[in-house]
Each structure stands twice: as C-alpha cells, then as structure tokens.
KEMAR-71313 format. One line per field, with one value per residue (C-alpha): residue number from 1; x, y, z. Coordinates in steps of 0.001 Angstrom, whole numbers, plus 500000, padded with zeros to 6 digits. Example, Ala and Ser with C-alpha at 12.3 -4.5 7.8 and 13.67 -1.06 7.14 Angstrom:
<pts>
num = [1|2]
east = [512300|513670]
north = [495500|498940]
up = [507800|507140]
</pts>
This chain:
<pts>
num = [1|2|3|4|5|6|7|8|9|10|11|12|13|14|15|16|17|18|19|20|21|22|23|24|25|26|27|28|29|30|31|32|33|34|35|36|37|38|39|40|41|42|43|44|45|46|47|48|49|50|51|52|53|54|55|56|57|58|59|60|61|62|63|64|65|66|67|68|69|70|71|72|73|74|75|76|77|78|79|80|81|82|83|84|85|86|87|88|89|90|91|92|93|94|95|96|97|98|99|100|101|102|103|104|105|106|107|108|109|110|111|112|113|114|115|116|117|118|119|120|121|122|123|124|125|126|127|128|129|130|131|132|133|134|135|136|137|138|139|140|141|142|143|144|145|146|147|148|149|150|151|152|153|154|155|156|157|158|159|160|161|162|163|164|165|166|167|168|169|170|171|172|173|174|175|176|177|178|179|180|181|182|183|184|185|186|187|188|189|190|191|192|193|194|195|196|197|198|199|200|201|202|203|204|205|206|207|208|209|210|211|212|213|214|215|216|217|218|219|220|221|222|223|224|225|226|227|228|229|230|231|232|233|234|235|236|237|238|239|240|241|242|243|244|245|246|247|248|249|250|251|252|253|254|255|256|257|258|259|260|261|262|263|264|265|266|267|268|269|270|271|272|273|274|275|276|277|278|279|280|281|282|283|284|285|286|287|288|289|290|291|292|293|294|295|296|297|298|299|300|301|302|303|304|305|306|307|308|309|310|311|312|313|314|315|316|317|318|319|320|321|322|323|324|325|326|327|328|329|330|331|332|333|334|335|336|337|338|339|340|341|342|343|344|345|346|347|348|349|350|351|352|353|354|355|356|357|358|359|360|361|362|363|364|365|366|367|368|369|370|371|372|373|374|375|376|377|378|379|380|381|382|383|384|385|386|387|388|389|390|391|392|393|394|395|396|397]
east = [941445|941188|943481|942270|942783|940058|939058|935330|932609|930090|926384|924437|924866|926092|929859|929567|933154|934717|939084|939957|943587|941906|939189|941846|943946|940800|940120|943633|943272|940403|942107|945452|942660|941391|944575|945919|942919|943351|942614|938876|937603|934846|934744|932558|933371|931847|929547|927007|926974|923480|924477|928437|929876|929785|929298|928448|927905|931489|933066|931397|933034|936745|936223|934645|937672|940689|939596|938548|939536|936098|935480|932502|930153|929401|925836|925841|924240|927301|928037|931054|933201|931637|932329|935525|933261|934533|933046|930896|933009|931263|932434|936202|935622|934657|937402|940328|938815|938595|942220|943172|941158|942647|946141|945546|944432|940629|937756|936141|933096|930499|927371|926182|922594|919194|919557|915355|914399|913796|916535|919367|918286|918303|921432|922996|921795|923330|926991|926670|925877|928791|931324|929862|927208|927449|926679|927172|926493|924244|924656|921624|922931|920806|920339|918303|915913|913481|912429|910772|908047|909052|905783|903708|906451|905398|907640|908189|910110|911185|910791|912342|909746|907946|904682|901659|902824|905488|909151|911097|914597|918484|920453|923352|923720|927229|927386|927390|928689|925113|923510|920124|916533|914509|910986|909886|906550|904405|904424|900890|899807|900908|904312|904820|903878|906061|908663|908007|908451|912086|913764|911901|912347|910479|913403|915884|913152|913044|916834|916509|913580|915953|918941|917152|915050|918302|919605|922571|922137|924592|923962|924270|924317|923671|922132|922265|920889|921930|919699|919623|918419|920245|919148|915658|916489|916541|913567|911055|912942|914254|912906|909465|909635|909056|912182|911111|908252|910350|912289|909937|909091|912867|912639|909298|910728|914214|911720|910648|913610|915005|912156|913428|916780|916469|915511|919070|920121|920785|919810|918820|918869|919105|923019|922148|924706|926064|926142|928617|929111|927762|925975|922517|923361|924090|921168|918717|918156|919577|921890|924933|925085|924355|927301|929442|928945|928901|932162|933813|932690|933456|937031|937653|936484|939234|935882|935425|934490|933827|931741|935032|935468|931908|932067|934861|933567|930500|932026|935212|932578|929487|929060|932226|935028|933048|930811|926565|924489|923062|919909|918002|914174|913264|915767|917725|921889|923363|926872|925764|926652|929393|927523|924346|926536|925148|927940|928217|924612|924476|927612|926105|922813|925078|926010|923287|921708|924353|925425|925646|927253|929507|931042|930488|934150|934712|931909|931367|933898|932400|935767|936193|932478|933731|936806|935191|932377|934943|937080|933620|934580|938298|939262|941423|943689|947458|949808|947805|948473|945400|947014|948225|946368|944993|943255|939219|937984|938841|937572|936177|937597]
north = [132984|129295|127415|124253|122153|123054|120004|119987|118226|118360|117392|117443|120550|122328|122098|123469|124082|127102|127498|130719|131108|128946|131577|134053|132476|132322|136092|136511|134582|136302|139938|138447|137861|141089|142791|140720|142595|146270|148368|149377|152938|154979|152535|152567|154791|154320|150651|149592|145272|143842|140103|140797|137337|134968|133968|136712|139471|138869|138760|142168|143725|142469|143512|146819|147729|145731|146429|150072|151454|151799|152427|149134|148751|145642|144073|140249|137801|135823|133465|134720|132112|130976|128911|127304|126561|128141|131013|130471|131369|134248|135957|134871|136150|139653|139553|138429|141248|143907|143626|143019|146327|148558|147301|148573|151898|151480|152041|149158|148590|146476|145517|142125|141653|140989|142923|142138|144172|147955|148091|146859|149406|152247|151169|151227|153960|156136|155124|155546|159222|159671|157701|157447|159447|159244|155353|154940|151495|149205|145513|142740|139483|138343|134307|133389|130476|132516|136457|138523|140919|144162|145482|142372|140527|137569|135435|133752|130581|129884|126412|124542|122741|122999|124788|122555|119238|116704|116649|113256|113834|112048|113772|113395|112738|114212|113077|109200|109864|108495|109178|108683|109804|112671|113368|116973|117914|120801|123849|125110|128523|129657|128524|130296|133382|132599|132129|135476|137161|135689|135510|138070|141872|143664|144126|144943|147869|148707|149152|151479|153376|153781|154982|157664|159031|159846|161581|158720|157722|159455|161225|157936|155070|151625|148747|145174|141923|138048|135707|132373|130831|127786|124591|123480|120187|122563|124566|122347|123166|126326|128909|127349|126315|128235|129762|131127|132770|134576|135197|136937|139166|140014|141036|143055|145184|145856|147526|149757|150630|151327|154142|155320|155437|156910|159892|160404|159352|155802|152201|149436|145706|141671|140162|136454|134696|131320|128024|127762|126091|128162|127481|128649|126464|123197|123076|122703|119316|117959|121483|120072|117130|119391|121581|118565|117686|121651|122532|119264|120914|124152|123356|121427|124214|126715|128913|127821|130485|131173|133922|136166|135671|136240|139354|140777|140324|141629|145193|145003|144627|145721|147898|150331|150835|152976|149891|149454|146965|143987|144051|140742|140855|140635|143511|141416|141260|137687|136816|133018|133423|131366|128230|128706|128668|125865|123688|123560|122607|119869|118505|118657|117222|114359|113610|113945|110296|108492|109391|107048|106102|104134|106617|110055|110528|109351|111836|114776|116720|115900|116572|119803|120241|119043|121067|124328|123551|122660|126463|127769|127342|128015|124114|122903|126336|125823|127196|126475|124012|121888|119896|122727|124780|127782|130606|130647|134015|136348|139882|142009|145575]
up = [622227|621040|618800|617454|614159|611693|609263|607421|608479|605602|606623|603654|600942|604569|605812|609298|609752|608093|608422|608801|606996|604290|603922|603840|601422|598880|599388|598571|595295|594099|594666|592574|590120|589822|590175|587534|584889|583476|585739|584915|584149|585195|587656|590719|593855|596609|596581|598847|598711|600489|600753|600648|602183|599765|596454|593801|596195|597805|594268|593618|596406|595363|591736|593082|595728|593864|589807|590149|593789|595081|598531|599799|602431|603168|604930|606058|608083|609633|612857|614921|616501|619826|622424|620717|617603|613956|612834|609365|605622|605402|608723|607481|604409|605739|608113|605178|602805|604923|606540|602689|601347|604610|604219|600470|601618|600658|603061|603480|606396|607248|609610|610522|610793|608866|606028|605886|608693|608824|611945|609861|606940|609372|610913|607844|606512|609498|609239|605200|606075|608118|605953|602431|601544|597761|596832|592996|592958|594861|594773|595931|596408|598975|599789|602661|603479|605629|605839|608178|606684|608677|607831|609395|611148|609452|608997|605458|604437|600591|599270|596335|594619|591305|590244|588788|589059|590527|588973|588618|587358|587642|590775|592433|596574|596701|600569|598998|595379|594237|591055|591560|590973|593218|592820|593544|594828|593747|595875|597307|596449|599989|599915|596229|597754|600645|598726|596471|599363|600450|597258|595003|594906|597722|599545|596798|596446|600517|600007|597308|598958|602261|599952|598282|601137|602972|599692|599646|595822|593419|590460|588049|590486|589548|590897|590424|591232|590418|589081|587128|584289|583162|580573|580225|582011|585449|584549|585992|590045|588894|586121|586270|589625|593322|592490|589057|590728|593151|590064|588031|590841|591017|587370|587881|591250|588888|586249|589608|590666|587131|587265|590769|589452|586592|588010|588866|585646|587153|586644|587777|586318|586883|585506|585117|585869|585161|587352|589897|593235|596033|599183|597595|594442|596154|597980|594599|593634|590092|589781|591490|589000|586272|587147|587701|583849|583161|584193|582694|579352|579908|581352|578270|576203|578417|579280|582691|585266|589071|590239|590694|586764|585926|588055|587069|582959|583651|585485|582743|579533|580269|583537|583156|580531|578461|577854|576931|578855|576287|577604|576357|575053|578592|580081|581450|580792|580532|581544|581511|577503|577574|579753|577372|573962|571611|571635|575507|576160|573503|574940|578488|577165|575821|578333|581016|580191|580455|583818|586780|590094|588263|585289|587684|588208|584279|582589|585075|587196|590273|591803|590566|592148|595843|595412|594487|597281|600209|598809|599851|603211|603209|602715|599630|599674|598642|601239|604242|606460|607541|610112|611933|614661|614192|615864|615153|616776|614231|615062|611902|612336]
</pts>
C-alpha cells in the first residue's frame, strides 16, 4: 500500500493526477444533492450505466441509486493505481460510489474494460443475468478518443475539426490564461467516418442488441444518450463539425433503438444537455472560453447547473414523476433550456468580443471553470486535506 501527497499536475485539458478522498468527497456532494430532492416516483429499478465514471453518465448513476433507490451496474474504462502512481477520477469515483451505494443498502456493481468490444458486452451481459436480469433503464454516456470495430478490428480514432472548410475563432489556453485565436482544419472524408464510428450510435445499438437477445430488457425500459448542441458561435467545431456528424448518427441509431424498444413498450432517446466542464468538454477548442463566459451569466441569473443538476431535472421532470418527454421537432428532449434561453445567449454573445487576456478574470468565470475542472479530479473539495498523505490504491469491491 502506498501513501503519498496527491497535488495536480495539469498537462494540457489532462490533469494526470487524481486524489482519492477528494474524489470521494465530490461523490459525497453529489449524493447530499440528490438526497436533498423529493424522492422521485416510478423511478428506475434496476439501471444499466455504459460510460458510468464521470461526467453525465456518473451523475446518472447517483440520481438513479440516491433519488429513486435503483439498483446500477456500472461499465468503465479506468486506470488502477500502479506502481505508486494515482489511480485516474474515474476509478475513485467508482470506488467512493459504490462503498457509498452498499453502505446505503443498494446493489451497486461494475466491470472495467472496453465497453466497444464484443468481450466486455458478453462479460457483462453474464453477471447481469445472475444479479439483475430485469434492466429498466439503460444509460450511454460513452467518451472515448479511439474505438475498436469488433466486427473488423479496425481501429478508429475521432477528430475535432470542422467539415468543408477551415474555422478561425477567439479561444482560451487555460494552461497560460491566454485568450487567443485557433484555426481549425477541415476533416477528410476518412476521418468523418472515423469519427462516426467512435462517437456516433453503432454501439449504443450493439448494447441494446446484447440486452435484448439475453431477454435482460424490462417490460418499459428506457434508454438514453447525452449529446450537445450549444450557440451558433460553437457550431462550426461542434454541431456542424466532425462531432456533429458523429452526432447525427447518434440521433439516427436512437430512432432504431426506439423501434427495438418499443416493442416492449420502451424507449429510447438523445437528452441534450447543457455545457459544463468535463474531460470530453475541455478538450474542444473555443468551448472552455465559452463556458467560462456561460456560467458567469448563468450564476448571475441563480440558474447555474452541473451535470448532477441537469441529471437530476431531467429524471425529476421529464423521465419519472408521472412526467411526458418534450420531444423537440427533431425527437430530441432538451435540458440545455435554461443555457439556450434568449436572455442568456445575448448576454454571452455580449460579451464574447470583448474578451481578452487582460479582462478574462473581469468578464468570464474562468475561475469557476478551473475550479469545476480541478473537482473533476477530486482537487478543490472542502474538508480534505491536500497537504496530508494519503493512501492511492483504492480497491473497487
């Protein structure tokens, strides 16, 4: 066992160090968060959560377990501690919410490995028919930078880059505090496809097609994915970007597996959600100083949120509680209502011009943006002492 003092070392939109009791201690807030909601009904039972680490998938399996009970199975791709090195947020997280869900008399499980391949699927599939063989909801929240084609093994990488033609826009280098300008190349018609295949639906849909062929879908289950949207000034890297693409597959695949469900009286659909600092999210040019300028709006306006929030409203006023799915034109359901209200965005695009290294700290909440990035990774936590040592292999029961 090794003890060590854990401080973060940020390279890039990366830190590489994750602190365990600080992981712990955010796990802890977002289950005081749910717990501090009504208590929702006809609540999920027994979830399945592909992608359950971080981010919006981990806040789905708080709300899930903490606002309605539910039993969650939870599939990852996480670093252990090794050779005195931290493990990554993600493996802390698991750790923190499943001692937190057992000590609170919920089952709560997991398996670590590429939720892409047809191994992991089968793996998975066998322990849910031993220990919960009735999934009524089934959460994608998948965000990885490369996939594996378990059909081909090809192996595909995702890129961030437009479609058509180049993008120049104002940025932010939050390593130097620098507002300055980026340039985005086009992506080729092989790395669009490439990224399709990473980020878009196919294996939301494998998932599905596992589930039901071993007769583990309830009568009535759900599933979900996360996407984004956001202001036209990110379109060009995002909606109409690589991304988009990937995107619009996403959207096409929920259609499909809406059909699948529905058979059993289910569903299936995309929540799109609003901006908020995660891993995936700070690695996207222009976003992070968009959401530094976002969220000193929406904190003004009191209708700031992080994805436990967002979760939580979309299960408390939408998914359960007696509630209807707003479906948009486009099927989709939006919980980024409150970031896309009028007087938000024209405050944001106020304020997006006159940004620069000089006013960042005056105009945006670029603060707020480091702090919620370094909570990411169990740093910034009241009640936990950074200075002191602390124990960095932490087993996941």
């Amino acid at each position: 066992m090794t003890k060590q003092v854990v401080s973060p070392r940020v390279r890039g939109f990366v830190c590489i160090t994750a602190h365990p009791e600080g992981c712990a201690a955010h796990i802890r807030e977002q289950i005081a968060y749910v717990k501090s909601r009504p208590a929702m009904k006809n609540g999920p039972k027994n979830v399945l959560v592909i992608g359950a680490s971080t981010g919006y998938g981990l806040a789905s399996r708080i709300s899930a377990a903490f606002g309605a009970g539910a039993n969650t199975f939870g599939v990852y791709f996480e670093r252990p501690s090794a050779n005195g090195k931290p493990a990554s947020a993600g493996w802390y997280n698991t750790a923190a919410f499943e001692a937190e869900a057992k000590k609170a008399g919920l089952y709560a499980a997991s398996m670590n490995g590429d939720a892409f391949s047809a191994e992991m699927k089968a793996q998975v599939v066998e322990r849910l028919k031993k220990e919960m063989p009735q999934i009524d909801l089934v959460v994608y929240s998948l965000a990885a930078p490369r996939r594996t084609d378990p059909a081909t093994g090809e192996v595909y990488k995702s890129v961030l880059k437009t479609v058509g033609e180049p993008f120049v826009s104002k940025n932010l280098d939050t390593d130097k505090k620098l507002v300055n300008e980026v340039t985005i190349d086009p992506a080729n018609d092989e790395e669009i496809k490439a990224t399709v295949k990473v980020m878009g639906g196919e294996d939301w849909k494998l998932w599905i097609e596992a589930l039901e062929a071993a007769g583990l879908l309830a009568d009535g289950c759900q599933s979900v994915a996360y996407s984004y949207i956001g202001p036209s000034l990110t379109w060009p890297i995002y909606k109409d970007g690589s991304i988009g693409q990937a995107k619009k597959d996403l959207y096409a695949k929920a259609k499909e597996i809406d059909a699948i469900l529905k058979l059993r009286r289910g569903r299936a659909f995309v929540s799109v959600n609003k901006a908020v600092v995660t891993q995936a999210s700070s690695a996207i040019p222009v976003v992070p100083l968009y959401i530094s300028i976002l969220f000193k709006v929406m904190k003004a306006k009191g209708l700031h949120e992080d994805c436990i929030e967002q979760i939580q409203r979309l299960f408390e006023t939408q998914m359960y509680n007696d509630n209807c799915l707003a479906y948009d034109e486009q099927g989709l359901v939006h919980i980024d209502d409150w970031e896309m209200r009028d007087d938000v965005q024209k405050e944001v695009f106020e304020i997006w011009p006159k940004v620069s290294t000089e006013n960042l700290l005056e105009l945006t909440d670029f603060v707020g943006y480091q702090e919620g990035f370094l909570k990411l990774f169990g740093f910034g936590l009241p009640g936990v002492d950074y200075s002191a040592e602390v124990e960095v292999e932490v087993p996941i029961a």
